[in-house]
C-alpha positions in Angstrom: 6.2 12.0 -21.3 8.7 14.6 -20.3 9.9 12.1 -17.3 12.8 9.9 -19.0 12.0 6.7 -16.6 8.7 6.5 -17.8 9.4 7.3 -21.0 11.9 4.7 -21.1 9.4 2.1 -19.8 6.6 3.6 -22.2 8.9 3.0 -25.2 9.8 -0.3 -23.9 6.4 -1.4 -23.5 5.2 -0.2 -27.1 8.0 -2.1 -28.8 6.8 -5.4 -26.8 3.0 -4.8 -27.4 3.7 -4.0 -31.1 5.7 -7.2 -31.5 3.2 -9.1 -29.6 0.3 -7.8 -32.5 2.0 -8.4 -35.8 3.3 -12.0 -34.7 -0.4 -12.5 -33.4 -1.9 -11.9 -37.1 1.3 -13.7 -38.3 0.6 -16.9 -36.7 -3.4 -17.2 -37.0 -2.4 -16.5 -40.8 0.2 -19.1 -41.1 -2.5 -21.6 -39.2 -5.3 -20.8 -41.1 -3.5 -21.0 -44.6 -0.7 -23.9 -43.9 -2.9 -26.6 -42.1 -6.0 -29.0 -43.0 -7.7 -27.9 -40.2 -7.7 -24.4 -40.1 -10.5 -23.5 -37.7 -9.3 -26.1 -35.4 -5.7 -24.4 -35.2 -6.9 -21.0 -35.0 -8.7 -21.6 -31.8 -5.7 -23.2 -30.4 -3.5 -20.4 -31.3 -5.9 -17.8 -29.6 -6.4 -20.4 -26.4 -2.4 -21.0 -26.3 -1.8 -17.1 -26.1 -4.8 -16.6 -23.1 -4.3 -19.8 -21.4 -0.9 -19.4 -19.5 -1.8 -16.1 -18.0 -5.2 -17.0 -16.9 -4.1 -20.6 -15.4 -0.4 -19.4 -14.0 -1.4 -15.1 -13.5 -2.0 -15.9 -9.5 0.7 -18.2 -9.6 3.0 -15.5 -11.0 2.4 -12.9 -8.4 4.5 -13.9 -5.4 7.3 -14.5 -7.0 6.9 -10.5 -8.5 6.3 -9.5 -4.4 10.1 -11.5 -4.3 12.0 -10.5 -7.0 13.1 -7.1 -8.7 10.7 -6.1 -11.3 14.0 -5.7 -14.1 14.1 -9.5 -13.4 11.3 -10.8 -14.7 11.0 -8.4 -17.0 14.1 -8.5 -18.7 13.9 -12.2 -18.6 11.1 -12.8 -19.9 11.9 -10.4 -22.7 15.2 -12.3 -23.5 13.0 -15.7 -23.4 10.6 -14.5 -25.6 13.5 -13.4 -28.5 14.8 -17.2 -28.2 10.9 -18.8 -28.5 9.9 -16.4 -31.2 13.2 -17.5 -33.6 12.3 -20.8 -32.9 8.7 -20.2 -34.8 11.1 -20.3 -38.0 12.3 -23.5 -37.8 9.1 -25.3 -36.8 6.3 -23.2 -38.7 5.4 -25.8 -40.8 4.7 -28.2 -37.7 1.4 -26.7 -35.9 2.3 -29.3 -33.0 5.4 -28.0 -32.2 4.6 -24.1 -32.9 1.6 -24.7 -30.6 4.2 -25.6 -28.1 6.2 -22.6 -28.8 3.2 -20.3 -28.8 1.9 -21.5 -25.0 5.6 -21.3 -23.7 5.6 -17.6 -24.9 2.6 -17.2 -23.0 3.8 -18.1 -19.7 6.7 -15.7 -20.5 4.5 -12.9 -21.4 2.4 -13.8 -17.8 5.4 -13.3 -16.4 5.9 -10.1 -18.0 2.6 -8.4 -17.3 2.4 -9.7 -13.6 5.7 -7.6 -13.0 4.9 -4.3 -15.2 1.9 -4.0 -13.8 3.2 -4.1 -10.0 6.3 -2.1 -11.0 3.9 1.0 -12.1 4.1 2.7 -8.5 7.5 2.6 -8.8 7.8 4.2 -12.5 5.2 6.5 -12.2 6.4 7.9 -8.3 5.6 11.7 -7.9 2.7 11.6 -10.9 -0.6 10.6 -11.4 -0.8 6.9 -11.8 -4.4 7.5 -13.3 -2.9 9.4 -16.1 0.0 7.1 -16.6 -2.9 4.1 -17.1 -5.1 6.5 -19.2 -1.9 6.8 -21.4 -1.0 3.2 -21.6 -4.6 1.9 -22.4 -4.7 4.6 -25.1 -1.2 2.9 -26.4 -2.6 -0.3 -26.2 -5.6 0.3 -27.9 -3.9 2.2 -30.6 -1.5 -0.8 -31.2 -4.2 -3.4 -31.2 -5.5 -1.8 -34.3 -1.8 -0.6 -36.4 -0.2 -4.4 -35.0 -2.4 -6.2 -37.3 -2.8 -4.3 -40.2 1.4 -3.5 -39.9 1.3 -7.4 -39.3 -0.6 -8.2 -43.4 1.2 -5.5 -44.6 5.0 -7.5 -43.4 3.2 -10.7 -44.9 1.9 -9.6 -48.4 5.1 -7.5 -49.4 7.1 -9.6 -47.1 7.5 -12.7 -45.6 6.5 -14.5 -42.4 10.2 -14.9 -41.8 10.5 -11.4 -41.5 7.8 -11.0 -38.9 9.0 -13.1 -36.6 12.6 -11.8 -37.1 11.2 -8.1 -36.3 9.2 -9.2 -33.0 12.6 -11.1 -32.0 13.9 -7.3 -33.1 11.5 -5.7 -30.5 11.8 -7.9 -27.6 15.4 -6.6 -27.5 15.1 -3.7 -27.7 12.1 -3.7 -25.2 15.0 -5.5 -22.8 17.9 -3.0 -23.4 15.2 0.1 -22.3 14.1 -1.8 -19.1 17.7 -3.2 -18.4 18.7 0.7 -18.1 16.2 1.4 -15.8 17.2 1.4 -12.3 14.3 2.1 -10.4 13.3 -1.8 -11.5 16.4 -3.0 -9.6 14.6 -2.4 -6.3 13.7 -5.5 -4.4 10.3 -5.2 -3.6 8.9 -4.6 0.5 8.4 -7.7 2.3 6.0 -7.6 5.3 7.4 -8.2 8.7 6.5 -12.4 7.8 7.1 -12.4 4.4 11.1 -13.3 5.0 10.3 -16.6 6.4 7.3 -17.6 4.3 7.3 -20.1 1.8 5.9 -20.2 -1.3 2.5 -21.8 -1.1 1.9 -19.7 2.4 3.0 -16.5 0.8 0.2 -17.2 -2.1 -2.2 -18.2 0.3 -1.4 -14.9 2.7 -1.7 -12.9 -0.3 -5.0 -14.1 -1.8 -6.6 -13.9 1.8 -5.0 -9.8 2.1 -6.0 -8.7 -0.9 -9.5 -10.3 -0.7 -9.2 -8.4 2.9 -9.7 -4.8 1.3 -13.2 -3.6 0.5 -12.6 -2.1 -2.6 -10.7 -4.7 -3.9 -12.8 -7.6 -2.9 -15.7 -5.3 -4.3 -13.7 -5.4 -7.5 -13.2 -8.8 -7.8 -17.1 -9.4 -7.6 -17.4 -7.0 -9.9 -15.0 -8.4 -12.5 -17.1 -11.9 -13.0 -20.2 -10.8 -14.8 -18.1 -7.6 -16.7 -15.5 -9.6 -17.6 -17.7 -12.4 -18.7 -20.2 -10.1 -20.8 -16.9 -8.9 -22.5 -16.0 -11.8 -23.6 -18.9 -12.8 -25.2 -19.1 -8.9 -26.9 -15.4 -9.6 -28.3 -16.6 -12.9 -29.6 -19.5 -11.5 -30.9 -18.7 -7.8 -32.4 -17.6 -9.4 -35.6 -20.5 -11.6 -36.1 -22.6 -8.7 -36.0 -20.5 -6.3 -38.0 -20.0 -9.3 -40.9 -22.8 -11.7 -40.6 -25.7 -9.5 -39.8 -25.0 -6.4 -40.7 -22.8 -7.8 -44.0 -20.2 -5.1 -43.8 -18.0 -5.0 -47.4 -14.6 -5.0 -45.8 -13.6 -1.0 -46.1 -16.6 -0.1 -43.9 -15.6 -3.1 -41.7 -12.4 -1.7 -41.1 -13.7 1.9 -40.5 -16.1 0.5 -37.8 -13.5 -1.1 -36.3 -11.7 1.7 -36.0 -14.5 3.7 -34.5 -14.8 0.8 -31.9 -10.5 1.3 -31.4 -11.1 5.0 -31.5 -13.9 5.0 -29.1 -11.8 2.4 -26.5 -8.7 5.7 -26.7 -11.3 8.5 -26.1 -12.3 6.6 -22.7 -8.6 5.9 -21.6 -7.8 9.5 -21.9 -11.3 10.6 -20.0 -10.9 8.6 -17.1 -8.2 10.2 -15.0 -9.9 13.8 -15.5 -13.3 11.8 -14.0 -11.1 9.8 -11.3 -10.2 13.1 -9.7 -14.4 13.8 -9.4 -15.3 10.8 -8.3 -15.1 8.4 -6.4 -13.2 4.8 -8.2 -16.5 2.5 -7.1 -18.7 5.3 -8.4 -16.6 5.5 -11.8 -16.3 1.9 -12.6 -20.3 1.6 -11.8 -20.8 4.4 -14.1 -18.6 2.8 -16.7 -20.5 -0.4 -16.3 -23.8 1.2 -17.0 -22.4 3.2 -20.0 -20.9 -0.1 -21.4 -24.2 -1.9 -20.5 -26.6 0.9 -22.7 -24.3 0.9 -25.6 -25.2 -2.7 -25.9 -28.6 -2.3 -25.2 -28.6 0.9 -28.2 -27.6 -3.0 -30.7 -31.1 -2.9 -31.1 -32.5 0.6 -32.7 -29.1 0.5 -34.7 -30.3 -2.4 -36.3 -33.5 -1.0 -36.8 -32.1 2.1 -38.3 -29.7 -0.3 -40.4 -33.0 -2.1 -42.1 -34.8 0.9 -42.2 -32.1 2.6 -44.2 -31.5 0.0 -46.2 -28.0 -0.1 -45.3 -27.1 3.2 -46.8 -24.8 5.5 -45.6 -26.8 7.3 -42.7 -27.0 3.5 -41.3 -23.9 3.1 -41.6 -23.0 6.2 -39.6 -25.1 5.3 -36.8 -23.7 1.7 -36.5 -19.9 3.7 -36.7 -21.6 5.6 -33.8 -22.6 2.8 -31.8 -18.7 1.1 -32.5 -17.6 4.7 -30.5 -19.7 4.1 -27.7 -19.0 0.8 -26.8 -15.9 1.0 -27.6 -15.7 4.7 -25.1 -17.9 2.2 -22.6 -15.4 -0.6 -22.7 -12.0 1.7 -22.7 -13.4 4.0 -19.4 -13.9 0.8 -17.4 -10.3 -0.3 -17.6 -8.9 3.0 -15.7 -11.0 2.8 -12.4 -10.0 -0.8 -12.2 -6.4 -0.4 -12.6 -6.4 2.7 -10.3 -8.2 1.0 -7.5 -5.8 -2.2 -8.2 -2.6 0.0 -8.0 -4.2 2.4 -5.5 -5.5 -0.1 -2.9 -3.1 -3.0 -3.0 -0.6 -2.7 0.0 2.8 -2.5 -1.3 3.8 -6.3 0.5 1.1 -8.0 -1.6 1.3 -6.2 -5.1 2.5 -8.3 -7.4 -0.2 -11.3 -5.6 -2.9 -8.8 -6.1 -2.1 -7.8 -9.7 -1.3 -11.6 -10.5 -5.0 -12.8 -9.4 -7.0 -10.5 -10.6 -5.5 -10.3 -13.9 -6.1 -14.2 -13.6 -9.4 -13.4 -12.6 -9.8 -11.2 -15.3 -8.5 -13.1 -18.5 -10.0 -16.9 -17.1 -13.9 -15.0 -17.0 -13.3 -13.6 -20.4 -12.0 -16.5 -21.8 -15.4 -18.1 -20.8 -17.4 -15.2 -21.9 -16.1 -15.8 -25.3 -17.0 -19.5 -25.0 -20.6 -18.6 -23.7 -20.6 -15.9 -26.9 -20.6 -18.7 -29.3 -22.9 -21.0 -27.5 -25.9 -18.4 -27.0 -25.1 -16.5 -30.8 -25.9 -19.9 -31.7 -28.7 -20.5 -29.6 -30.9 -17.1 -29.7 -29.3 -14.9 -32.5 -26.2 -12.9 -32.4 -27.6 -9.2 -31.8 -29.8 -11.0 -28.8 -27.2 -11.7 -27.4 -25.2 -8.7 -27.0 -28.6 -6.7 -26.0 -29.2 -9.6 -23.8 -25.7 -8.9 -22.1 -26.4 -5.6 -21.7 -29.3 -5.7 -20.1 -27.2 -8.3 -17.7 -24.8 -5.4 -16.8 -27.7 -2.8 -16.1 -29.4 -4.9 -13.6 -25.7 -6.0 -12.3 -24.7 -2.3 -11.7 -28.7 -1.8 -10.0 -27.6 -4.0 -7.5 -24.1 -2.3 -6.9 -26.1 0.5 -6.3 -28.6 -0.8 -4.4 -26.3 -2.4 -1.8 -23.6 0.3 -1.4 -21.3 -0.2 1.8 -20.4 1.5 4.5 -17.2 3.7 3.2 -14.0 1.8 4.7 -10.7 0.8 3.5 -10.2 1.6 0.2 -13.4 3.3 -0.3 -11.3 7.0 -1.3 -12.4 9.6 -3.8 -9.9 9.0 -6.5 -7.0 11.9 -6.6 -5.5 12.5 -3.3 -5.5 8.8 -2.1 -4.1 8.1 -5.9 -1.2 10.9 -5.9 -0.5 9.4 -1.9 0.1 6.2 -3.5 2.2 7.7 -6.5 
């Protein structure tokens, strides 16, 4: 934090993310109390936010190999200021704000594909583990103040005012990375790159970055996570209202242990990246993730047996931390081996599919939750998932490969890279 380019971008990107949250709470509100069909538009709304960057997130990337990362940045900043003052005017037509809301989202694709690939460049001479440890803790600490900053705006507010504020921080977000200059640089081109066109440089860039071991290993490896969280997201708050009928102060305080938990794994995964190896790290992660949601079922237990008193409700607060430590410790490995691994030419390619890859299997997962909550019981299916990811990271274990490219313990090939 004492490096003033990063904490330039770091300031930058907590005004955007910020924004992002209270407008998100803002607009499933305004949907779910302004419409006659409010369980329709709230799944719209949520699809509309995920839907651009999992369909366009390849699509994205090499344009970000192309062009300066302040670009797209900056631009997509600036577009976003101009989208989200138009919510005013057409908030009370869902059509049209749908509209607004899925144009946003290819701006914000556009966003991410470029921060992302720009992190080499912001974090050069540090630890990049550490600078993704601090982000995720920053995201995950937003994710939980966003909304409740969000109701806050709208009870002793107005929805007006929301949007006006998110318009407010997507400025200011632009003016930080505008005065940045190591995002002015033009990104390196292989020795072909030059004279490829568009299509060929996507296609090129799909076949490289499939062509490194770790980071074809991590794409395999992203399906069945990525899918199981999914259907845990869609499923958390089943469980925490529906089964375990959580009053809505100890709803929020599990929550929180679940947000808290998801910072406490950020901020222990560069210290662990340094020990181990990434692939050894991220399977490790998966198999913590996977227990925590196989532990559902003796916290239930201990939930009935208690008769929901308080020492049940501190054991289902304890099992919130650790899936919540589970799920926040799986997200450095990845993004250290992505930014580690990924030749500079094909970065913003690389980051651009796998995020795709990424959001389009969770956005199924969550599809999937609802379908087997429905069909075999809520809890069963978040023990079942776990049990998934146990006999998933078995067989990573079982069929290690030879080490190769990209198979690196993680701190000297990571501070090379920085």
């Amino acid at each position: 934090m004492r490096d003033r380019t990063y904490l330039r971008y770091w300031l930058a990107v907590v005004a955007s993310f910020l924004g992002d949250a209270i407008t998100k709470i803002t607009l499933i509100y305004v949907v779910a109390t302004e419409t006659e069909d409010p369980v329709l538009y709230v799944s719209l709304v949520v699809i509309a936010q995920l839907l651009p960057f999992g369909v366009l997130g390849a699509f994205v990337g090499p344009l970000a190999d192309r062009l300066p990362a302040r670009l797209l940045m900056v631009g997509s900043d600036v577009v976003r200021v101009v989208l989200v003052l138009a919510m005013i005017a057409v908030r009370d037509s869902p059509p049209l704000l749908l509209v607004l809301i899925l144009f946003s989202g290819v701006a914000k694709a556009f966003f991410e594909t470029a921060r992302i690939t720009a992190i080499p460049l912001i974090v050069r001479g540090h630890s990049i583990p550490t600078a993704v440890a601090l982000f995720q803790s920053t995201n995950h600490t937003l994710n939980l103040v966003g909304p409740a900053l969000g109701g806050f705006l709208i009870a002793f507010g107005s929805v007006t005012t929301v949007f006006v504020i998110d318009a407010a921080t997507f400025v200011v977000s632009a003016l930080l990375l505008a005065s940045m200059a190591v995002l002015r640089e033009v990104p390196v081109r292989g020795a072909d790159s030059g004279r490829e066109g568009y299509w060929k440089a996507l296609r090129t860039g799909i076949s490289g970055v499939l062509a490194v071991p770790s980071l074809r290993f991590l794409a395999i490896v992203m399906v069945p996570v990525m899918l199981v969280l999914g259907l845990f997201t869609t499923n958390l708050n089943s469980q925490l209202l529906n089964v375990f009928e959580l009053p809505a102060f100890e709803y929020g305080v599990t929550q929180a242990g679940f947000g808290a938990g998801c910072v406490i794994g950020a901020l222990t995964g560069p210290p662990l990246v340094r020990r181990y190896s990434d692939r050894g790290l991220l399977i490790g992660s998966i198999v913590l993730f996977g227990v925590s949601l196989l532990l559902l079922a003796p916290t239930g237990t201990v939930w009935d047996a208690t008769e929901r008193g308080g020492l049940g409700l501190t054991v289902v607060l304890l099992w919130c931390v650790l899936a919540g430590l589970g799920s926040g410790l799986f997200q450095v490995p990845v993004a250290n081996t992505l930014l580690g691994d990924l030749p500079e030419e094909l970065r913003g390619r690389g980051v651009g599919l796998l995020n795709a890859l990424m959001v389009n299997f969770t956005v199924l997962g969550v599809v999937a939750g609802g379908l087997l909550a429905g069909l075999v019981g809520i809890a069963a299916s978040i023990v079942g998932s776990g049990a998934v990811l146990l006999f998933v990271a078995l067989l990573f274990l079982v069929r290690r490969p030879r080490a190769g490219a990209g198979e690196r313990a993680g701190s000297p090939g990571t501070e090379a890279v920085a």
